[in-house]
C-alpha positions in Angstrom: 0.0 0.0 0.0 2.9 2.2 0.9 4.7 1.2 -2.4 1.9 2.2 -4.2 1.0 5.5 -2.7 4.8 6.4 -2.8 4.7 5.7 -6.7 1.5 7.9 -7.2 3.1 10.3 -6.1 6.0 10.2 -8.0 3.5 10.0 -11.1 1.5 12.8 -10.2 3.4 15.6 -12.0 3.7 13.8 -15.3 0.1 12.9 -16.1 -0.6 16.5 -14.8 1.4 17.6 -17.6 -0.1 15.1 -19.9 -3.5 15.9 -19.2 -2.2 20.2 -20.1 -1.2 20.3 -23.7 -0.3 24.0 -22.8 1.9 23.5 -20.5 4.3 21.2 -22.6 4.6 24.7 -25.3 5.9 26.8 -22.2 9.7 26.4 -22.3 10.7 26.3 -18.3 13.7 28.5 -17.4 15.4 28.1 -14.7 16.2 30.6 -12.3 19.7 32.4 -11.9 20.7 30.9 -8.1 20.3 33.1 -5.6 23.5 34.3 -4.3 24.3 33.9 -0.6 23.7 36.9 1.3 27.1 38.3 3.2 26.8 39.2 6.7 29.2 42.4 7.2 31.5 41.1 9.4 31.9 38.0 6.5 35.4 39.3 5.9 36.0 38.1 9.5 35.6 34.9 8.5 38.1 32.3 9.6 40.3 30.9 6.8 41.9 27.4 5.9 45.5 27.5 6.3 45.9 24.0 5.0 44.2 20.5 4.6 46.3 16.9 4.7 44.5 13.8 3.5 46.1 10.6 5.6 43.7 7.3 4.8 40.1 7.6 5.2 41.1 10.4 7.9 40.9 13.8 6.9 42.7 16.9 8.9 41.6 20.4 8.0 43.9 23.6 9.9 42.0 26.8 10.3 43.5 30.0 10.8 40.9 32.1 14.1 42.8 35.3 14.7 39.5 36.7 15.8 39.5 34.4 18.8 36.8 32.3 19.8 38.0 28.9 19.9 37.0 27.8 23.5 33.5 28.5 22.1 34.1 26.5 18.2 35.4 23.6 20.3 32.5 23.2 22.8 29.6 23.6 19.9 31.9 21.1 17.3 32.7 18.3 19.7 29.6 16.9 19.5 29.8 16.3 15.8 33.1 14.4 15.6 33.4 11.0 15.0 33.6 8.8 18.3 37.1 7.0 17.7 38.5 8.7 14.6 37.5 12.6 14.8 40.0 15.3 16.9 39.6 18.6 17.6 42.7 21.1 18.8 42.8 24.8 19.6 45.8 26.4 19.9 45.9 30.1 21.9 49.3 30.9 20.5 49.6 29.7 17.2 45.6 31.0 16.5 44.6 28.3 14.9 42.2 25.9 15.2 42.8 21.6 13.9 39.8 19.8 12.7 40.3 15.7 12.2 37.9 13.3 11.2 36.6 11.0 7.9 36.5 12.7 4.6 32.3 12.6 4.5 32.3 13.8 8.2 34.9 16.9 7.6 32.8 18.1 5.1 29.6 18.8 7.4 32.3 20.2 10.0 33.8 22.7 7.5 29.8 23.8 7.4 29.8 24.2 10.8 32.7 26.4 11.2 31.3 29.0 9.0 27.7 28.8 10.8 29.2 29.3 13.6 31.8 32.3 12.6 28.5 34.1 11.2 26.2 33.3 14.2 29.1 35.9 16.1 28.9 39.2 14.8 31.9 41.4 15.8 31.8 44.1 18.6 33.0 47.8 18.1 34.5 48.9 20.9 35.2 53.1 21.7 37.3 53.8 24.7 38.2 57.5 25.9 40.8 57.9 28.1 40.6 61.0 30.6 43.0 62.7 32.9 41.6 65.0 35.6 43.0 66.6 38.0 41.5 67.7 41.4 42.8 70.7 43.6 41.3 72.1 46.6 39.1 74.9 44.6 37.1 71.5 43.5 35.5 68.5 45.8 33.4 66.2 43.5 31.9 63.4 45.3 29.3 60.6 44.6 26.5 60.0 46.9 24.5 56.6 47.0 21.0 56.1 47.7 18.8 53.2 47.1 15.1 55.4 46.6 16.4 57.1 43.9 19.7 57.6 41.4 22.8 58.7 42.8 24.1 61.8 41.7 26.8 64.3 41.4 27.2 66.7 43.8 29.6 69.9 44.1 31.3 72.0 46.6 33.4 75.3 46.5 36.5 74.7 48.9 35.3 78.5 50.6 31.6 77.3 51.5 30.9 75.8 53.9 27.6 74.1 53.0 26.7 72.1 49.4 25.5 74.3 46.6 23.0 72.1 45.2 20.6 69.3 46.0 21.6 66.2 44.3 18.3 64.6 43.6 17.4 65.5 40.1 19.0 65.3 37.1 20.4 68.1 35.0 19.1 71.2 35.0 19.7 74.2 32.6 17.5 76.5 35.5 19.7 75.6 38.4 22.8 76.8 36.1 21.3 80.2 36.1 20.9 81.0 39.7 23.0 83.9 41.2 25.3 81.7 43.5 29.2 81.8 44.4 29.6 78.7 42.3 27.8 78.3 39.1 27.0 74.6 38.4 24.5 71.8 38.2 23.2 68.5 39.6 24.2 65.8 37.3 22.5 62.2 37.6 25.3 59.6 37.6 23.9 56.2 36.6 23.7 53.7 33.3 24.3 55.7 30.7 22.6 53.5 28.6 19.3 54.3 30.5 20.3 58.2 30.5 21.7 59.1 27.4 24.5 61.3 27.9 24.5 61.3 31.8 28.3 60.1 31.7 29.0 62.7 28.8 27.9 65.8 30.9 29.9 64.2 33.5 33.1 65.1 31.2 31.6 67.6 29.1 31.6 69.6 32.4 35.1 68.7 33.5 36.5 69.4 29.9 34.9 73.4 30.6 36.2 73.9 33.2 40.0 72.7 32.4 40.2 70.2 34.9 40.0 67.1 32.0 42.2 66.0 29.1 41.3 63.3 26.7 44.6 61.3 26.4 43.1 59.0 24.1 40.0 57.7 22.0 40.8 54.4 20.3 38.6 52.5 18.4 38.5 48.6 17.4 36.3 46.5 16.0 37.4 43.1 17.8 35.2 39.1 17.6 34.5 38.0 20.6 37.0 36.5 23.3 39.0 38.4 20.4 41.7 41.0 23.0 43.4 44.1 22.2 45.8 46.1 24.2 45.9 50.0 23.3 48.7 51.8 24.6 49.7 55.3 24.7 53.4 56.1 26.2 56.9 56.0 26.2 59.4 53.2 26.4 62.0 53.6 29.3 65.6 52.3 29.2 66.4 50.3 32.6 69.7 48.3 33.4 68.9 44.8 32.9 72.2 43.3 33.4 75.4 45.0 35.1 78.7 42.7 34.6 81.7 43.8 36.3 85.3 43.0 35.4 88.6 44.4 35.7 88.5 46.1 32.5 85.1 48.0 33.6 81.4 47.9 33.9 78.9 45.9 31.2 75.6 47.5 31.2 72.6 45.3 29.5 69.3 48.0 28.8 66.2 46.5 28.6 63.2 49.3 27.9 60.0 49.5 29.6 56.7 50.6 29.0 55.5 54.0 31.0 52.4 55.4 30.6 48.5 54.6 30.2 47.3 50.9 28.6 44.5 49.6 28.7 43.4 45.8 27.6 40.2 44.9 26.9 38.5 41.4 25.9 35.0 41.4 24.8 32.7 37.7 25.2 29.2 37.6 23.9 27.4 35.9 26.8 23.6 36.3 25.7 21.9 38.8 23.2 22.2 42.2 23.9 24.7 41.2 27.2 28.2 41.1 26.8 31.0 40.6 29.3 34.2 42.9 28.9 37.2 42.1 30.3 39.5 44.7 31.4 42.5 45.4 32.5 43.2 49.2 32.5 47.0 50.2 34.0 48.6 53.8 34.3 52.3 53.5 34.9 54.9 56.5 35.6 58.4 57.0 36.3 59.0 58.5 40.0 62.6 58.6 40.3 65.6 56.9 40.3 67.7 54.6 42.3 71.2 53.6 42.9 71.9 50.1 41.6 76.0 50.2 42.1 78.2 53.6 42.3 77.9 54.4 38.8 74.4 53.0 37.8 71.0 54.3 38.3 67.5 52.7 37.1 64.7 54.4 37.3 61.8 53.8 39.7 58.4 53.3 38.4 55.0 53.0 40.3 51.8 51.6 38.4 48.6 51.7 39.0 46.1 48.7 37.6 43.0 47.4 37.8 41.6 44.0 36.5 38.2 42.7 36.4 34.7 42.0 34.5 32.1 43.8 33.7 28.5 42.8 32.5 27.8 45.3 30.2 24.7 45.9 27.7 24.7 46.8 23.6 25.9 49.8 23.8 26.2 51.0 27.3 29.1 53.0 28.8 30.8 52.3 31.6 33.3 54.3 33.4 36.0 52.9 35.7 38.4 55.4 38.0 39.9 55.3 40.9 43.6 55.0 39.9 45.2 57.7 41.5 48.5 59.5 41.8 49.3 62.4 44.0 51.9 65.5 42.9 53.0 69.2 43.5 53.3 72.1 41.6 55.9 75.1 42.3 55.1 78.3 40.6 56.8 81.4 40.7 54.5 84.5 40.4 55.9 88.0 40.6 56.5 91.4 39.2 58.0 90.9 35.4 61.3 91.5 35.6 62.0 93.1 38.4 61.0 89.3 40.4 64.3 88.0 38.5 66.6 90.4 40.0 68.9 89.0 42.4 67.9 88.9 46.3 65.7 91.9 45.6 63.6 90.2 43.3 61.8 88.4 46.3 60.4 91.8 47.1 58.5 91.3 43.9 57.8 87.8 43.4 56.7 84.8 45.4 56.7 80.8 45.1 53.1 79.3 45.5 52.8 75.2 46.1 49.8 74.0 44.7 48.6 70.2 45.9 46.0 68.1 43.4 45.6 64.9 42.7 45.7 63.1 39.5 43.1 60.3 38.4 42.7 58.3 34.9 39.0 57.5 33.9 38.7 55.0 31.6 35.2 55.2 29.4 34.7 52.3 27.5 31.5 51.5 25.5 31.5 48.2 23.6 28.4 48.1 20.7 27.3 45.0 18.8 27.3 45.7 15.3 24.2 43.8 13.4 23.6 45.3 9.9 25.5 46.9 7.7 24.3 50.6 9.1 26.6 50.1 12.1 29.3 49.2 10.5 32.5 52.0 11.9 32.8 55.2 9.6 36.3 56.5 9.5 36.3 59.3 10.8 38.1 61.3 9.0 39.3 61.7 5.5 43.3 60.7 5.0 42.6 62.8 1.7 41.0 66.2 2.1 42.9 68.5 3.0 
């Protein structure tokens, strides 16, 4: 009965067409294939280095400089063959070692491409900020669990705060005939309140007190890293060998100044976890290694950890901090540079602050072709 039914239905199209003389004058054409639509991060796309044929056994090496191989492994383990098919990652070479039979590798090779295109790449915009506190500013952030906490100010010669700190920003407060003029600023998710963490600068920038170091940009996979760095390199003695004939000095260079290293994982839709690892390093001084050698003394400042962070939310992390001095000499031109009587004129003043690095780092998923990155300028017009 089955047999039967299965055959009828093989037969059905051709006595159709039997019974419709028409439809044996219409010349069918087939239609041009429809070509396979591109995701925009397809030139992303992993690539085979090389493929070696031993037996029935087939062993395929990809090359995955945009990370992700913990993540290939775990979803094509399952697919091997029990007994014959291998997988191996390798961090350090970035490349990823498929093994299995020749009609088994084939469906892998699918997989690895499903999988590249199921994780679209993240853009990530970091600004690196310096500002500097003194005594004519206090900033401080309140918390409070009934409602957002918030910025508040205070002016070194009052005595009591300027401002509530319960709403968000104002333009009327800004106005108001006070010693200081300023605002309330709501300090929260700034994906929640747009701009919240950009007033936050915006206002530090006005008043002098910030300076963008940096504002990288890179477009990374995930569990892809990248380490942005902005300094100098300083010479230390690595090696001192001493001989009768003299002193052998070995250099060695380190790196001084602001890094930070960031590593982006997508852990659900719309959630992605950033690892950071944000360092500010500076040379303090210099020490003496034997009678004729110095090295230089550096102190660093770092901070490592992980952040849960939404498509295209900011987040801000601070707190590394480094205190220092400032001697100026004010004074009557001229007449202050005039030996011993020139301090009739002139005067030294010691000013105090403290300088912090805030790191602002926004990581955005990039789904269509729209948010692809811009540049951002043009190399070419002048």
């Amino acid at each position: 009965m089955n047999l039967a039914l299965a055959a009828l239905l093989l037969c059905a199209p051709a006595l159709a067409a039997a019974q419709d003389p028409k439809k044996d004058d219409k010349k069918e054409t087939s239609k041009p294939p429809v070509p396979e639509k591109r995701q925009p991060w397809a030139e992303f796309c992993c690539y085979e280095k090389g493929r070696i044929e031993h037996g029935e056994l087939v062993t395929v090496v990809y090359d995955m400089h945009h990370g992700g191989l913990a993540e290939y492994q775990r979803v094509l383990g399952p697919l091997l063959t029990a007994g014959k098919g291998n997988i191996q990652a390798s961090d350090g070479l970035k490349s990823l070692m498929i093994t299995d039979t020749k009609e088994r590798i084939a469906i892998l090779e699918r997989a690895v491409r499903l999988v590249h295109h199921s994780m679209p790449p993240i853009w990530i915009e970091a600004k690196i900020v310096e500002v500097r506190w003194t005594k004519d500013l206090q900033i401080g952030i309140e918390g409070d669990l009934s409602a957002a906490s918030a910025l508040f100010v205070k002016d070194a010669g009052v005595e009591t705060f300027i401002r509530d700190v319960r709403v968000k920003l104002n333009p009327q407060e800004a106005i108001l005939p006070t010693p200081f003029q300023g605002s309330t600023i709501r300090f929260s998710r700034s994906a929640d309140n747009k701009g919240s963490v950009g007033g936050l600068l915006q206002m530090f920038q006005q008043s002098g007190r910030a300076n963008i170091l940096s504002h990288p940009r890179v477009l990374l996979q995930s569990d892809q890293k990248a380490t942005l760095f902005a300094g100098d390199e300083v010479p230390y003695p690595a090696e001192i060998l001493v001989h009768p004939g003299g002193t052998n000095t070995t250099l060695r260079y380190r790196p001084t100044g602001v890094s930070l290293e960031v590593q982006p994982h997508l852990a659900a839709p719309g959630q992605i976890v950033l690892k950071v690892k944000p360092e500010v390093s500076t040379t303090v001084g210099f020490v003496q290694v034997t009678t004729t050698t110095q090295a230089p003394q550096f102190t660093v400042r770092r901070i490592e950890t992980d952040l849960l962070v939404r498509d295209g939310e900011e987040v801000v992390i601070g707190g590394l901090y480094r205190k220092d001095k400032i001697i100026t000499r004010r004074g009557v031109p001229f007449l202050m540079d005039i030996p011993i009587l020139g301090y009739l004129f002139g005067k030294y003043e010691e000013e105090d602050f403290i300088q912090e690095i805030l790191f602002y780092i926004k990581p955005t998923i990039v789904k269509s072709e729209s948010e692809l990155p811009r540049p951002v300028f043009d190399p070419d017009k002048k």
